[in-house]
MARMIVO-415170 format. One line per 3 residues: number of its first residue (from 1); their letters; for each residue x, y, z of N, C-alpha, C, O. Coordinates in steps of 0.05 Angstrom, whole numbers. Each point is the difference from the previous one (the first is absolute). Layout:
<pts>
NUM	a	X,Y,Z,X,Y,Z,X,Y,Z,X,Y,Z; ...
</pts>
This chain:
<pts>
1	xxx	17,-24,0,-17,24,0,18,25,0,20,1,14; -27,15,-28,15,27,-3,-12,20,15,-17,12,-14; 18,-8,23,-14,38,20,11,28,-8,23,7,5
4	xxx	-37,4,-13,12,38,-11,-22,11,29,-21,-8,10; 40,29,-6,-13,22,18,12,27,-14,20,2,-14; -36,15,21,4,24,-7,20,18,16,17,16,-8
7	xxx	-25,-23,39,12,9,27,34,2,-12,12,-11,-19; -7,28,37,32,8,-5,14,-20,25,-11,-8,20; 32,6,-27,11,-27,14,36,2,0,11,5,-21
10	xxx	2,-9,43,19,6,-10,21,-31,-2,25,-5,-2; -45,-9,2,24,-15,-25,-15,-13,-20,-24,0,0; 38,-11,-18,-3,-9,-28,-15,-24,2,12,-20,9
13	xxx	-37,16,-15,-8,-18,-6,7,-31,-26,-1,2,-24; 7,-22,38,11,-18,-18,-15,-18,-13,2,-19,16; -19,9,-35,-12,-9,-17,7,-31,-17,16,1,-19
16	xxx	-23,-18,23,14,-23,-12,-17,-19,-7,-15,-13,16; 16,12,-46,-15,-21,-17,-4,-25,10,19,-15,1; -44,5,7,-7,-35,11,-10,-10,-21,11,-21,-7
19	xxx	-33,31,-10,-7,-17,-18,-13,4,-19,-23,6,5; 29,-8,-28,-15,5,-23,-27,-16,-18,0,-25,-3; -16,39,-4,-34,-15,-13,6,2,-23,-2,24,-6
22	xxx	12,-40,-15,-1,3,-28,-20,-20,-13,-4,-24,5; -6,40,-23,-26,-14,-13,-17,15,-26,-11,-7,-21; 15,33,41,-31,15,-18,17,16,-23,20,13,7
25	xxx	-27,-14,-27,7,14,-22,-10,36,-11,3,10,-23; -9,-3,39,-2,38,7,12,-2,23,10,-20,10; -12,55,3,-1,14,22,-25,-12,18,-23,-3,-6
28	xxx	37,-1,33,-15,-9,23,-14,27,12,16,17,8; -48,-10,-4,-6,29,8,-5,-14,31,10,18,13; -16,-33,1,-10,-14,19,14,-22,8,15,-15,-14
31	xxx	-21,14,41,8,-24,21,-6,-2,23,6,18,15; -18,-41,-6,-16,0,24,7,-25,11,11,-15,-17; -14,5,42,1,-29,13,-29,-12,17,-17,8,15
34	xxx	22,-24,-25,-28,-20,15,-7,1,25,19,0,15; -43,1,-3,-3,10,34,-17,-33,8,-15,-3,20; 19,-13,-34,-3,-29,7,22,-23,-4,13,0,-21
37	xxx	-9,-13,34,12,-22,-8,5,-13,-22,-17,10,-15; 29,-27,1,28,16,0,12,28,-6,-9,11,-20; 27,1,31,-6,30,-8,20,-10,-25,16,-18,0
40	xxx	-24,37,-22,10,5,-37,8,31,-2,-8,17,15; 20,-15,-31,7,15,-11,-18,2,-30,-3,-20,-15; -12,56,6,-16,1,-14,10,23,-21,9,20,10
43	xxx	-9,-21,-36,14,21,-12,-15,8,-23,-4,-17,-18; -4,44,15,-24,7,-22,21,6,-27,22,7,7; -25,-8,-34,19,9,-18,-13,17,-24,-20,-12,-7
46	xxx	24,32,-6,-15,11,-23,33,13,-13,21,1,13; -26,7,-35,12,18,-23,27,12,24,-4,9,23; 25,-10,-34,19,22,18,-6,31,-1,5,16,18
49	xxx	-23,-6,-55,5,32,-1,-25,5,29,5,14,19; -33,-31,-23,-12,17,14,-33,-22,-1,-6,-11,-21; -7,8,38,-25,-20,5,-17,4,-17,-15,-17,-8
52	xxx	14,50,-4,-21,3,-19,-7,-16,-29,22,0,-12; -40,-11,-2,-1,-18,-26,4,22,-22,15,-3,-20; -32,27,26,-1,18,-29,7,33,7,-11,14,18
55	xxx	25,-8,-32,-5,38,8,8,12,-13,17,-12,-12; -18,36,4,18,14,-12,33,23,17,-3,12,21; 20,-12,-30,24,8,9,9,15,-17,6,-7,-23
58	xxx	-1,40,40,9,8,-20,32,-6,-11,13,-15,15; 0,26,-40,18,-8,-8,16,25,-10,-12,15,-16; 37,-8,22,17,16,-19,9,-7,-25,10,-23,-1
61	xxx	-10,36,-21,1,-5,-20,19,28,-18,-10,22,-2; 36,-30,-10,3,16,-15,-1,-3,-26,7,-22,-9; -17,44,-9,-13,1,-30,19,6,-19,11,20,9
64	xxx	1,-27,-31,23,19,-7,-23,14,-14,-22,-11,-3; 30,39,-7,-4,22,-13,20,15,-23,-7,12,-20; 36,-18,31,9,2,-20,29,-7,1,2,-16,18
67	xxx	29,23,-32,23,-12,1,6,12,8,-15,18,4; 53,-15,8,14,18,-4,29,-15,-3,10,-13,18; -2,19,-40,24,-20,-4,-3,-32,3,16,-15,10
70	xxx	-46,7,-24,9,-20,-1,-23,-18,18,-13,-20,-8; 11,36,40,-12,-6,15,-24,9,9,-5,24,2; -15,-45,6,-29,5,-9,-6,21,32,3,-9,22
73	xxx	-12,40,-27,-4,16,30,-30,-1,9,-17,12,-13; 12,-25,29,-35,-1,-8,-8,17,27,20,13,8; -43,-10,9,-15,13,19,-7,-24,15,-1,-23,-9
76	xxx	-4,29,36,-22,-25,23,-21,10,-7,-7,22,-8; -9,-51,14,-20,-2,-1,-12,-14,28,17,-14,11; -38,14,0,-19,-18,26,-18,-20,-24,-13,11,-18
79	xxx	13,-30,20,-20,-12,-15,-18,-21,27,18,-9,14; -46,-1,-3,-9,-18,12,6,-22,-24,1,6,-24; 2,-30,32,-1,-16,-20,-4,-28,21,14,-9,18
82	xxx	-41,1,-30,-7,-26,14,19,-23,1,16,-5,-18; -17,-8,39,23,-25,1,-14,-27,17,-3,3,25; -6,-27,-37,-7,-18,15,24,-20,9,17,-10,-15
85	xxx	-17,6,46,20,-16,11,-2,-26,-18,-11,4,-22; 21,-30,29,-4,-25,-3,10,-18,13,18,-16,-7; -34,18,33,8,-7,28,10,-35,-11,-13,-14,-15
88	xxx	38,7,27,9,-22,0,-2,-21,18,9,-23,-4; -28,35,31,10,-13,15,-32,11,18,-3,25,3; -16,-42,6,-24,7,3,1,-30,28,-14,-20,-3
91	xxx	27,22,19,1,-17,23,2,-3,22,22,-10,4; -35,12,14,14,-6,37,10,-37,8,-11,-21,-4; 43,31,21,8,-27,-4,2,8,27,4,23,7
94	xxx	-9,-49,17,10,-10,16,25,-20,5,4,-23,-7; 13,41,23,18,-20,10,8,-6,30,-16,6,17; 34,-15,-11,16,-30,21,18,30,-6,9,11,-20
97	xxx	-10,-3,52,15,20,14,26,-3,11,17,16,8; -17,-41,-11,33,-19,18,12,-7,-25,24,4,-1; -36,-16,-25,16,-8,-19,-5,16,-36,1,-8,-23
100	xxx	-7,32,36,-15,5,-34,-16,-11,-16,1,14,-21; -15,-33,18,-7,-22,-14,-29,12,3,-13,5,20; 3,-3,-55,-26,3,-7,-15,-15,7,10,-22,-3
103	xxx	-34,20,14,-14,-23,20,-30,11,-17,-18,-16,-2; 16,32,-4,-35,6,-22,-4,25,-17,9,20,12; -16,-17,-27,-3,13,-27,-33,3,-6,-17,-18,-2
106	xxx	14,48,-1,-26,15,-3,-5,13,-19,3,24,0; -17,-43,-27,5,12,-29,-29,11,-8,-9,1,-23; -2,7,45,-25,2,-15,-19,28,-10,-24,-1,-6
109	xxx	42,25,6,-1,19,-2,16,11,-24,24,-1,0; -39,12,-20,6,8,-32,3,28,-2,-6,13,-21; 20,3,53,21,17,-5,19,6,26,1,-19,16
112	xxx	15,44,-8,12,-11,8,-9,-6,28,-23,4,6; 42,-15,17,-9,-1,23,10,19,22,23,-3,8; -43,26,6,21,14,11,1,2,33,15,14,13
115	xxx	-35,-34,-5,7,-11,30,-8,-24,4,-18,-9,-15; 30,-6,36,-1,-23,11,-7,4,29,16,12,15; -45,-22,-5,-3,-3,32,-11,-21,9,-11,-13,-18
118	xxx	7,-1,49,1,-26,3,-28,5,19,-6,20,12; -7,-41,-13,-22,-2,19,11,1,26,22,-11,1; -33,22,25,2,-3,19,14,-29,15,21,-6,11
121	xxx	-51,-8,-20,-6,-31,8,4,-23,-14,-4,-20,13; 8,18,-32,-4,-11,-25,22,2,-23,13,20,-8; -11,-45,-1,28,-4,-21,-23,20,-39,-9,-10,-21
124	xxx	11,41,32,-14,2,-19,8,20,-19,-22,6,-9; 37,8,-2,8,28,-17,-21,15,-13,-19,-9,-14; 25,30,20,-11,28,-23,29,16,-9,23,4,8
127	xxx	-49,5,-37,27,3,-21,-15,14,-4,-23,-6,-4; 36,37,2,-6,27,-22,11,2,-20,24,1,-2; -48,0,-22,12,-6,-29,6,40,-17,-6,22,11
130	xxx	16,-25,-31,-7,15,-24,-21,-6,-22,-5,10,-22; -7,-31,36,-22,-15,-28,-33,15,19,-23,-5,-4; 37,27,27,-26,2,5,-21,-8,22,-23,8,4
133	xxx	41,-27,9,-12,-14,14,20,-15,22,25,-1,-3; -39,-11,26,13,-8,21,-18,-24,3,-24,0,-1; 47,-27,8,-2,-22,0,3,-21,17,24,-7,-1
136	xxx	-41,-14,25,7,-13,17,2,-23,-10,-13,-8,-20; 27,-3,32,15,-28,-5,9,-16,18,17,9,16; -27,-37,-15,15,-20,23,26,-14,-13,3,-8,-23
139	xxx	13,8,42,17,-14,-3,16,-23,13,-9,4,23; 23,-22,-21,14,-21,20,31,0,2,14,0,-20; -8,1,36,37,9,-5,6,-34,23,-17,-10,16
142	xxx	38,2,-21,10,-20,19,37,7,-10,12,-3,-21; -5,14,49,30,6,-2,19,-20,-6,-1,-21,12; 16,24,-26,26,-12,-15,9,-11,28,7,18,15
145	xxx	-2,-54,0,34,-5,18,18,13,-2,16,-13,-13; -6,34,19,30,2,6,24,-22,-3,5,-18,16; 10,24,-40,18,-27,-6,24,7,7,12,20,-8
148	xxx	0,-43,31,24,11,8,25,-1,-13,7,-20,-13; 9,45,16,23,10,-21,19,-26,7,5,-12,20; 1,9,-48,22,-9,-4,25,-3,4,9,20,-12
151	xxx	12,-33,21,21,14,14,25,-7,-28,6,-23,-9; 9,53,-3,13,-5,-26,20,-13,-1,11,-10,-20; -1,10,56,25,-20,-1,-4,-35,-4,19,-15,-3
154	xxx	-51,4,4,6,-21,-12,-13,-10,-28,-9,-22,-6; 12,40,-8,-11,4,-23,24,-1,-18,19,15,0; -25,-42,-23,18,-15,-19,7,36,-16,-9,23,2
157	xxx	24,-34,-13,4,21,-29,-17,-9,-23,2,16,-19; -17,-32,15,-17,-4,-15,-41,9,7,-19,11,-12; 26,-25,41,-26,12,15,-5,32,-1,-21,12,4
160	xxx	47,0,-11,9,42,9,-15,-5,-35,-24,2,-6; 42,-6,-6,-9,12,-29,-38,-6,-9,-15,14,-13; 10,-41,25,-34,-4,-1,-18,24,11,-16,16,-10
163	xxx	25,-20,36,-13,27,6,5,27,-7,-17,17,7; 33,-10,-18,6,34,-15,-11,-4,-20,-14,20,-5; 9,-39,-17,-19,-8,-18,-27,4,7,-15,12,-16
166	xxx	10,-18,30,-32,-8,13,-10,38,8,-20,12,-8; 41,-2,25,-13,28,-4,8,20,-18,-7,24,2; 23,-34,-20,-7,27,-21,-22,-8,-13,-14,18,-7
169	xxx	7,-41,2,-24,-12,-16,-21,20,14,-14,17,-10; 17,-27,41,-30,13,12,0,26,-5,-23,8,0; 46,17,-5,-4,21,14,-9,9,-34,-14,19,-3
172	xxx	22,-32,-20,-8,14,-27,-38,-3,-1,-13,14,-16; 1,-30,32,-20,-5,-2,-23,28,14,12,13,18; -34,-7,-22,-20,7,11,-7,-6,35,-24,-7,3
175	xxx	34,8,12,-5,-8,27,-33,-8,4,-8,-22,6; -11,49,-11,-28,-18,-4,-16,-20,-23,-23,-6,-5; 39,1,-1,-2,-21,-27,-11,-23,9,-4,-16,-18
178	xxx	-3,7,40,2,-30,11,-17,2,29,-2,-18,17; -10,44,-14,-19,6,24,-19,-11,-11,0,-2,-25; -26,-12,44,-26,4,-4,-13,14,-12,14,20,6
181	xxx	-30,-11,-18,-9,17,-15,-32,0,1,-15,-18,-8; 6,48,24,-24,2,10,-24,17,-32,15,20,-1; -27,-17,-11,-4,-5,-35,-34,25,20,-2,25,-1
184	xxx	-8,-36,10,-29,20,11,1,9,24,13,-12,17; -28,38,-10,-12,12,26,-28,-24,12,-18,-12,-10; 24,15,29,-28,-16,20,-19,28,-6,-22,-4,-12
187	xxx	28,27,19,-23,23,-6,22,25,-17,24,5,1; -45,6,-15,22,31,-21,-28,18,16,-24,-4,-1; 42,24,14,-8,33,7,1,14,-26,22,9,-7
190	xxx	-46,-5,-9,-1,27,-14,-15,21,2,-20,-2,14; 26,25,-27,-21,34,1,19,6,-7,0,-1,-24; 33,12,37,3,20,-14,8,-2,-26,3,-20,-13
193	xxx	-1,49,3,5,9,-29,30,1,-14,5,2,-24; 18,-5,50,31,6,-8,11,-11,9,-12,-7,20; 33,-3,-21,23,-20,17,-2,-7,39,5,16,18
196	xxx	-13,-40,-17,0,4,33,19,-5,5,9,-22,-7; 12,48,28,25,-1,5,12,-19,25,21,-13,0; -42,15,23,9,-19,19,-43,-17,21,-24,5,3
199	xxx	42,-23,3,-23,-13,11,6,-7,20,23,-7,2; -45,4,26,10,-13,35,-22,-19,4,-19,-5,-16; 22,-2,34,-27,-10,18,3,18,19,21,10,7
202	xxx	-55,-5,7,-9,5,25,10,-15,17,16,-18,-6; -24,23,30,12,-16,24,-22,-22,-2,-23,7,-5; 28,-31,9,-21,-23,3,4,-14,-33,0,-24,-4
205	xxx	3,41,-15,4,-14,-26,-29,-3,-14,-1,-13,-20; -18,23,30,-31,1,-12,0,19,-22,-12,-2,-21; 22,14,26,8,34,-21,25,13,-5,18,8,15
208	xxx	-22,-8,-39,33,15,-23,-12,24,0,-21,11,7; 39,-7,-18,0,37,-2,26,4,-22,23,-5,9; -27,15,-37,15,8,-21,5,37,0,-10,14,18
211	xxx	20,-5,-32,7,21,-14,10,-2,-27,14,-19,-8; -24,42,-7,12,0,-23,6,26,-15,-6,22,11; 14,-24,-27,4,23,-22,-29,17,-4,3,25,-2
214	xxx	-20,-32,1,-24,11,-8,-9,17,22,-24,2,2; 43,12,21,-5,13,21,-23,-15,16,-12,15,16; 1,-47,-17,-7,-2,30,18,-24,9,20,-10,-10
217	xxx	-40,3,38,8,-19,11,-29,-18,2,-23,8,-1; 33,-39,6,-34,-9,0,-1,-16,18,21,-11,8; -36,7,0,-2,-15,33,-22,-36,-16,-21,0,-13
220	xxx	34,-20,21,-18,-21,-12,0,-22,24,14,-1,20; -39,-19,-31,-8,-15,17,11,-33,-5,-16,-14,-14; 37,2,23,17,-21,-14,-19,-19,-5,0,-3,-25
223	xxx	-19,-13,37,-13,-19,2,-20,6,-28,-3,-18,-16; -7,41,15,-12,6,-33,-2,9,-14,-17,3,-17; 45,9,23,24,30,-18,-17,18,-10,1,7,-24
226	xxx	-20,3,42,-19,12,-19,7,27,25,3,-1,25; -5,28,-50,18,30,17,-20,9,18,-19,12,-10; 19,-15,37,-6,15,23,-4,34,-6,-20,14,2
229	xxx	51,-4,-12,-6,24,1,28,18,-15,22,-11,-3; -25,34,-3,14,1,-19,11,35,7,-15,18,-6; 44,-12,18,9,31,7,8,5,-16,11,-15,-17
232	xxx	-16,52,16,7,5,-29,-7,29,4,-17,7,16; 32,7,-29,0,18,6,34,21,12,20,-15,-1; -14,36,8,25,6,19,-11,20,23,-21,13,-1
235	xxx	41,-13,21,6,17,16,9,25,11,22,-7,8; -25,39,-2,5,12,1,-2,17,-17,-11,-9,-19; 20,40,14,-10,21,-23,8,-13,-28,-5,12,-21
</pts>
């Protein structure tokens, strides 16, 4: 675990890599851990530029107009010019916190994913999509044994070269390539109109609560995902 504080401190805080999640093929926007047994590790992933599917951006642009010696002198220009992502990577993966190891795969959302949160009580995820919508899902995780290390001093010279074989093989590969693979939602939260950026449960896990792009937030009822109630609107002058 890493900790940043803001607080002024007079010594140097030291920082040191334990362990790396490789798998997902974008930028990770999210990460959360399981508040049931076994606890997991949860990681939301969409587009690296940005969660949005469509927009326009503007763009600098220079025009030539004319030469001088040769070389073309043109003026700027601002142009908006529409740009659709093509999100690569539309997934929340669970993993094995002690060994890295992908333990379940959450494909069932057709844009990107930009949070991951865990049921209270229950082996259950929500996922805030870019397709619009927010998604619950059961899942089953059963943790990887712990396999005890090897000791290199009695390891043949032939046994050394098998195994350095064996992990470059693994490490060229996809790490979630070989997870379970969860394909539907048990229930889909929809209404809003624009990207839902993050999703929770209430306390008790009866009721989610989304936000999105479309300036609200929506309060829903898990058991028959049907919207309770819907804020909207802002605050102050």
């Amino acid at each position: 675990m890493i900790v940043s504080s803001f607080k002024t401190t007079t010594s140097r805080a030291i920082c040191q890599l334990v362990k790396e999640y490789i798998g997902h093929r974008d930028g990770i926007w999210d990460v959360s851990v399981t508040k049931t047994q076994p606890v997991v590790l949860g990681t939301a992933s969409a587009a690296t530029g940005s969660p949005i599917q469509e927009a326009e951006w503007p763009v600098a642009a220079i025009l030539p107009s004319h030469s001088h010696r040769g070389f073309p002198v043109g003026s700027s220009d601002i142009h908006c010019v529409p740009f659709r992502f093509n999100f690569a990577d539309h997934t929340a993966l669970l993993w094995s916190i002690e060994t890295g190891k992908c333990l379940v795969k959450y494909v069932g959302h057709a844009g990107s994913v930009n949070s991951v949160k865990f049921h209270p009580a229950e082996q259950v995820g929500l996922t805030a999509s870019g397709d619009q919508t927010a998604h619950i899902w059961r899942y089953m995780v059963q943790l990887p044994t712990p396999q005890p290390t090897a000791d290199s001093n009695q390891m043949s010279g032939e046994d050394e070269v098998e195994f350095s074989d064996k992990d470059e093989a693994d490490g060229d590969g996809d790490g979630s390539s070989e997870c379970p693979t969860i394909r539907a939602p048990l229930t889909t939260l929809k209404s809003h109109q624009g990207v839902v950026i993050a999703a929770d449960w209430l306390v008790g896990g009866k009721q989610a609560v989304t936000a999105s792009w479309d300036r609200t937030a929506n309060l829903y009822d898990v058991e028959t995902s049907e919207l309770v109630h819907s804020l909207t609107g802002t605050c102050g002058s």
